[in-house]
C-alpha positions in Angstrom: 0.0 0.0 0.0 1.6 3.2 -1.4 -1.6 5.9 -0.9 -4.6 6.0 1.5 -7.7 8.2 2.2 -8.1 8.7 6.2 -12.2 10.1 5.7 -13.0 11.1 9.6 -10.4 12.4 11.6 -11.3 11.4 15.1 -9.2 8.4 17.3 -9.4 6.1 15.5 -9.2 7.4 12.0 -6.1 9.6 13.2 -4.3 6.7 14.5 -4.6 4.5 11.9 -3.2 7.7 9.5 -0.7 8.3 11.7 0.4 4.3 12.1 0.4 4.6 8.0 2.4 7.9 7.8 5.1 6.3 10.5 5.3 3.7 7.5 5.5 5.8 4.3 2.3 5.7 3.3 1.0 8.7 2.0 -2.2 9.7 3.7 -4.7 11.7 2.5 -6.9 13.5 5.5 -10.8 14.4 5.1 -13.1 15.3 7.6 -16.9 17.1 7.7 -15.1 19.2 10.5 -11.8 21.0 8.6 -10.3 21.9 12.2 -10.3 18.5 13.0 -8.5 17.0 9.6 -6.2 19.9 10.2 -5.1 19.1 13.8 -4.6 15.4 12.7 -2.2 17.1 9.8 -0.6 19.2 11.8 -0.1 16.1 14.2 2.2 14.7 11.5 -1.2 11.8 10.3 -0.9 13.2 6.4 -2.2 16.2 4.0 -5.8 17.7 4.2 -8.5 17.0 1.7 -9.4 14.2 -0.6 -7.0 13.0 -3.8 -7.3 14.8 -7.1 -9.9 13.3 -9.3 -8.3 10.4 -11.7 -6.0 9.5 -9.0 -7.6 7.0 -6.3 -5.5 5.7 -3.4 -5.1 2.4 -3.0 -7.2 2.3 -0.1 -10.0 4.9 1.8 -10.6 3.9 5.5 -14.1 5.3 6.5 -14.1 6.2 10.0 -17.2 7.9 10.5 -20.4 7.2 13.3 -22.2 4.2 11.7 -24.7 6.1 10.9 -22.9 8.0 8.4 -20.7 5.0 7.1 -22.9 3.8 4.1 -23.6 7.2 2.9 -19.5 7.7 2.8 -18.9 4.7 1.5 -21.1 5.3 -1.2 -19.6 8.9 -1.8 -16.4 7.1 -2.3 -17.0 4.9 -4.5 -19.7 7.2 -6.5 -16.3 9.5 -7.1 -13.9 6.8 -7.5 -11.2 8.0 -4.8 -10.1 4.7 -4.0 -9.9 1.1 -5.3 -10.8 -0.2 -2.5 -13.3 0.6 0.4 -13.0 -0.2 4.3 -14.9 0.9 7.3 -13.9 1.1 10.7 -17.2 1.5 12.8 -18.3 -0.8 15.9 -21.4 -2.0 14.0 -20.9 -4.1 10.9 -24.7 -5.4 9.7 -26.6 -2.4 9.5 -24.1 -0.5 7.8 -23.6 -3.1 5.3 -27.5 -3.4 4.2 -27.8 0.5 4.2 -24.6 0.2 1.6 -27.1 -2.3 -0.4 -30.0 0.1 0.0 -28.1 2.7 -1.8 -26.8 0.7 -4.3 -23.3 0.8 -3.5 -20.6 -1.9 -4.4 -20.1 -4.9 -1.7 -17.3 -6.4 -3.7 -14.8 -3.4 -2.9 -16.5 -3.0 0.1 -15.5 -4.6 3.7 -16.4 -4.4 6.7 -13.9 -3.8 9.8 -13.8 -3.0 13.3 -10.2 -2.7 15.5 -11.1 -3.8 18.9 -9.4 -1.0 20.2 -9.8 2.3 21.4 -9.4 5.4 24.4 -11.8 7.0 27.1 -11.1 10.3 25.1 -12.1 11.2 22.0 -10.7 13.4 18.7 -7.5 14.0 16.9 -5.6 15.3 20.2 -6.3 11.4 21.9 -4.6 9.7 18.3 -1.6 7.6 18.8 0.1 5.5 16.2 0.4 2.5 18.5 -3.2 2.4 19.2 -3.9 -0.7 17.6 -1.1 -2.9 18.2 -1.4 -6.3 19.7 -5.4 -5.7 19.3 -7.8 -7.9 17.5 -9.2 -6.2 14.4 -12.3 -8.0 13.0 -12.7 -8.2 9.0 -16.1 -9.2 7.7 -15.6 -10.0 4.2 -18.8 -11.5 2.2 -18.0 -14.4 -0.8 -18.3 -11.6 -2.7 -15.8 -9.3 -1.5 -13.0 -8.2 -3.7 -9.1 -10.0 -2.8 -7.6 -7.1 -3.4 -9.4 -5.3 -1.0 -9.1 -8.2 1.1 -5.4 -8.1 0.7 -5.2 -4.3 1.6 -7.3 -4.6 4.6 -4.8 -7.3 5.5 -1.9 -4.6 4.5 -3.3 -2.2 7.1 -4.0 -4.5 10.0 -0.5 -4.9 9.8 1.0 -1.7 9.3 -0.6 -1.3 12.5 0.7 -3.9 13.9 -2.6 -5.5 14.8 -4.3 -8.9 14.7 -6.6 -9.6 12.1 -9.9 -12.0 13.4 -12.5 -12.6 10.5 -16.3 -12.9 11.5 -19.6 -12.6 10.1 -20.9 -9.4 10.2 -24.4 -10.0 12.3 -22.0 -12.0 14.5 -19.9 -9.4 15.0 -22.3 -7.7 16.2 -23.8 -9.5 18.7 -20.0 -9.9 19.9 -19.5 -6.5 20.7 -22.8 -6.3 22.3 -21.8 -8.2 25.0 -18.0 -7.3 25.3 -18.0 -4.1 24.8 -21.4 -2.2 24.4 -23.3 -3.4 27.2 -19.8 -3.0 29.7 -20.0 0.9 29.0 -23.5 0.7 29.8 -23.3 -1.2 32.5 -20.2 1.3 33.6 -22.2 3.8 33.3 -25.0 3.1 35.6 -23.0 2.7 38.7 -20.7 5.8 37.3 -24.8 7.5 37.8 -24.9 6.3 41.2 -22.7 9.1 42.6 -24.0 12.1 40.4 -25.9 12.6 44.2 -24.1 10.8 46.7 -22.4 12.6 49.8 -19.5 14.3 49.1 -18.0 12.0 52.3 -19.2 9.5 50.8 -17.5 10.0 47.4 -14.5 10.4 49.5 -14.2 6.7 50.4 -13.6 5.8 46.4 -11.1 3.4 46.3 -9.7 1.1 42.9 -12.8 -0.9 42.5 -14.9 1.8 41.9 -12.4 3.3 39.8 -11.9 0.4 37.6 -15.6 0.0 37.2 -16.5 3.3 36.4 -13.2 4.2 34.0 -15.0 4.0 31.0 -18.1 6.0 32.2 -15.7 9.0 30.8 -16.7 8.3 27.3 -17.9 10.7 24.8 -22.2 10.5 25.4 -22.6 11.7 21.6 -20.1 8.8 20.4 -21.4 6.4 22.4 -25.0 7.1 21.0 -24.0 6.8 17.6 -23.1 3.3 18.2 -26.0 2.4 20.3 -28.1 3.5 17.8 -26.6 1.3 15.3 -27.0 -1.7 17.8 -29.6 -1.4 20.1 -31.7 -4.9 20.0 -28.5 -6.9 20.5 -27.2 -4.8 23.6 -30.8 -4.7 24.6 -31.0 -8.8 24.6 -27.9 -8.7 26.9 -28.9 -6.2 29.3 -32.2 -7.9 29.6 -30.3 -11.0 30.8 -28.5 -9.0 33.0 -31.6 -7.6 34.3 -32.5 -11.3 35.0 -29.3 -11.2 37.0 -29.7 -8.6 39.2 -33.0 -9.0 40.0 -31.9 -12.6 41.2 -29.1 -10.9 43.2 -31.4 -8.5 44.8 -34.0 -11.4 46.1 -30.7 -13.3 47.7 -29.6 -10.4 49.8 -32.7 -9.7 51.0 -32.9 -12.8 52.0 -29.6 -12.4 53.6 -31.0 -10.4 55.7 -34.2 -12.2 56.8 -34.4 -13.4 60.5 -35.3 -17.2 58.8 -32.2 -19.3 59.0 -33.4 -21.2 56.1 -34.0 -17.3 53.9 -30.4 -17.1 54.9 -28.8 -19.8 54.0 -30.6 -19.7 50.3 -29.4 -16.0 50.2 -26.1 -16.8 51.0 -26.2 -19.9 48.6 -27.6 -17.4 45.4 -24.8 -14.2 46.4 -22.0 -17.1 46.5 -23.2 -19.0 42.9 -23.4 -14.7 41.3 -19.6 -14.3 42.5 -18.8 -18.1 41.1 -19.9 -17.3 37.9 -18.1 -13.9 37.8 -15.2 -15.9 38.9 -15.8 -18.6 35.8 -16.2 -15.6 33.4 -13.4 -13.6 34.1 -11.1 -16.0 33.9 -12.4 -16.5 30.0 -10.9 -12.8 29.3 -7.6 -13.0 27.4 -4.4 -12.1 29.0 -1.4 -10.5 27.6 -1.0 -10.8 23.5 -4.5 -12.3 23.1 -3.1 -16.0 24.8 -5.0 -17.6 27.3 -4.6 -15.3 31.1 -2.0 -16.6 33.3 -2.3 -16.8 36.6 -0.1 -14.2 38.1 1.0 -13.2 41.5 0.8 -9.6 43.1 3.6 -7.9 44.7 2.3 -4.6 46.4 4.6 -1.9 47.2 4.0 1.4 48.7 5.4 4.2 46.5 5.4 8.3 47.2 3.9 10.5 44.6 7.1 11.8 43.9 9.4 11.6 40.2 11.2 8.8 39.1 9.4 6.3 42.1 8.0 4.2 39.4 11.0 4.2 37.3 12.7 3.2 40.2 11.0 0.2 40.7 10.9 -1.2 37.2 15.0 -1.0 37.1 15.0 -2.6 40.6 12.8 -5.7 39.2 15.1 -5.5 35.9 18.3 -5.9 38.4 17.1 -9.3 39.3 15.9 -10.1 35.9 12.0 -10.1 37.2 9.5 -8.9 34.2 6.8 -7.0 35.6 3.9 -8.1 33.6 0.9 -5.8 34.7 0.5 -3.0 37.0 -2.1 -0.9 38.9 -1.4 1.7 41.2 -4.2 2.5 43.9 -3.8 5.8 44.8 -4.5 6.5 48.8 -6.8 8.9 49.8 -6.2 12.1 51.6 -2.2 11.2 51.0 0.8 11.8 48.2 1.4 8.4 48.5 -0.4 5.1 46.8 0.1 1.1 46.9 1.8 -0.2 43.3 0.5 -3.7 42.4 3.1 -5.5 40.7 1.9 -8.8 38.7 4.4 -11.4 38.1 5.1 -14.6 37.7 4.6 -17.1 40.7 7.9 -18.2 41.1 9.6 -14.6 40.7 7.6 -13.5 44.0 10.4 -14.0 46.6 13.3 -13.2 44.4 11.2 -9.8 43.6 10.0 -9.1 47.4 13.7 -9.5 48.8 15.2 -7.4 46.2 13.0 -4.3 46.9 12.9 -5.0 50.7 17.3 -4.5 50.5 16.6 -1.6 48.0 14.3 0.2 51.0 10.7 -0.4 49.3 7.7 -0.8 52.2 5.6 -4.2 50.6 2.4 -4.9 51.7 1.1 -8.5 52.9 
């Protein structure tokens, strides 16, 4: 791939441009907001404005809401600016028969969605590594072009991410559950302390954090894609619903003065947490491989420069590879706990090292 056409200038349409331009592609930048395709060009993620007419790119990425992705598509293809067509929206079917609807081409046409993506939104929140590592779905039909097969394959890995083919209806209901109905969900405990007491805010500690951390999204975003997939989120949330509602008839009957309401209480909280257990431990670890089970090494650190780098060099010394962190920050205090995750048997070496360095661990 020589030349591409970047149409929609937000994260994800400004990484991928400036993953291509880090590679020598030459990227052409268009965008219904000019201040936006400008910032991404100024950002170093190509030139503004769409290639001369007679002289298509090899490939246009469309990274628009999905409610605008057929229309674009079509507007591409109507003025012949590429040979080939992708898309790069969270919702795959619906786009897809809209592009049928208006009589646009499915063989240079596919589908795509990189599971990837950031809190904020806009040029400004772009990052050329933004996809690597990540699955990115294809959703090619026995129709679909190779070439634009092949240069959808080109830019999954000029972006160094991880291509996953799926139908596009399956796709969908996919995403529902992994990553629609999560923000949702994130959401409505995020609503929870719009009126809570201020002391009561006070007491927020990592779980709440981590719960809430996508709650930061963009509203306007995230009702573009909800709009574009709202039966299967809402078949999800309804089993969820189911859930709670289970959840809510055990602890009240936790705290019923019958022993037997108790115990069938405590048996329906413990089967909830089981089953959270059983389905977290389906979430892929590092690099997409099956999650390993890692040990945590928690070390108190100041909020003062060069405490984390400090640490990392002191695990390198003994040749320990830190493979997560978290840092819970402690209230009230310029001080937090590091979590360290390693690897079982690296635990002591790790713990004895940073114990002769001067490091406080936790138990």
């Amino acid at each position: 791939m020589r030349t591409a056409l970047v149409l929609g200038t937000g994260l994800i349409g400004t990484s991928a441009a400036l993953a291509l331009a880090a590679r020598g592609v030459r990227v052409h930048l268009s965008d219904r907001d000019p201040e936006r395709a400008r910032t991404a060009a100024a950002l170093g993620a190509g030139t503004e404005g769409e290639p001369e007419p007679g002289s298509p790119v090899d490939l246009a990425i469309v990274a628009v809401p999905p409610a605008h992705i057929a229309e674009t598509v079509a507007h591409v293809q109507r003025r012949g600016l590429a040979r080939g067509v992708i898309d790069v929206g969270s919702v795959k079917g619906g786009p897809r028969r809209e592009l049928t609807e208006l009589g646009g081409d499915l063989t240079t046409y596919l589908g795509s969605h990189p599971m990837s993506g950031r809190e904020q939104s806009g040029p400004l929140a772009a990052t050329a590594d933004l996809f690597e590592g990540r699955p990115w779905v294809l959703t090619p039909t026995p129709g679909t072009d190779t070439e634009v097969l092949n240069l959808a394959l080109e830019l999954i890995a000029l972006c160094g991410a991880v291509p996953v083919v799926m139908e596009a209806d399956a796709h969908d209901r996919a995403v529902a559950l992994v990553s629609h109905t999560p923000q949702l969900l994130s959401s409505l405990v995020a609503a929870r302390l719009v009126e809570a007491a201020e002391t009561d805010v006070r007491l927020c500690g990592q779980g709440i954090r981590d719960v809430t951390r996508i709650a930061g999204s963009d509203p306007g975003m995230w009702v573009d894609i909800l709009s574009a997939n709202p039966g299967p989120v809402a078949d999800v949330l309804a089993v969820v619903a189911d859930d709670l509602r289970a959840a809510v008839r055990s602890l009240r009957e936790l705290g019923s003065a019958d022993e037997a309401e108790r115990a069938s209480g405590a048996e329906g909280v413990e089967m909830l947490l089981r089953s959270g257990n059983a389905g977290r431990a389906r979430v892929p670890g590092k690099h997409g491989q099956a999650p390993a089970a890692y040990e945590t090494v928690t070390v108190l650190i100041s909020d003062r420069p060069g405490q984390l780098a400090r640490i990392f060099a002191d695990a390198d010394s003994v040749g320990v590879n830190i493979e997560d962190v978290r840092i819970e920050h402690a209230t009230g205090q310029q001080a937090g706990y590091m979590q360290l995750m390693v690897e079982p048997g690296a635990v002591p070496v790790l713990e004895q090292e940073l114990r002769d360095r001067g490091w406080s661990l936790r138990q």
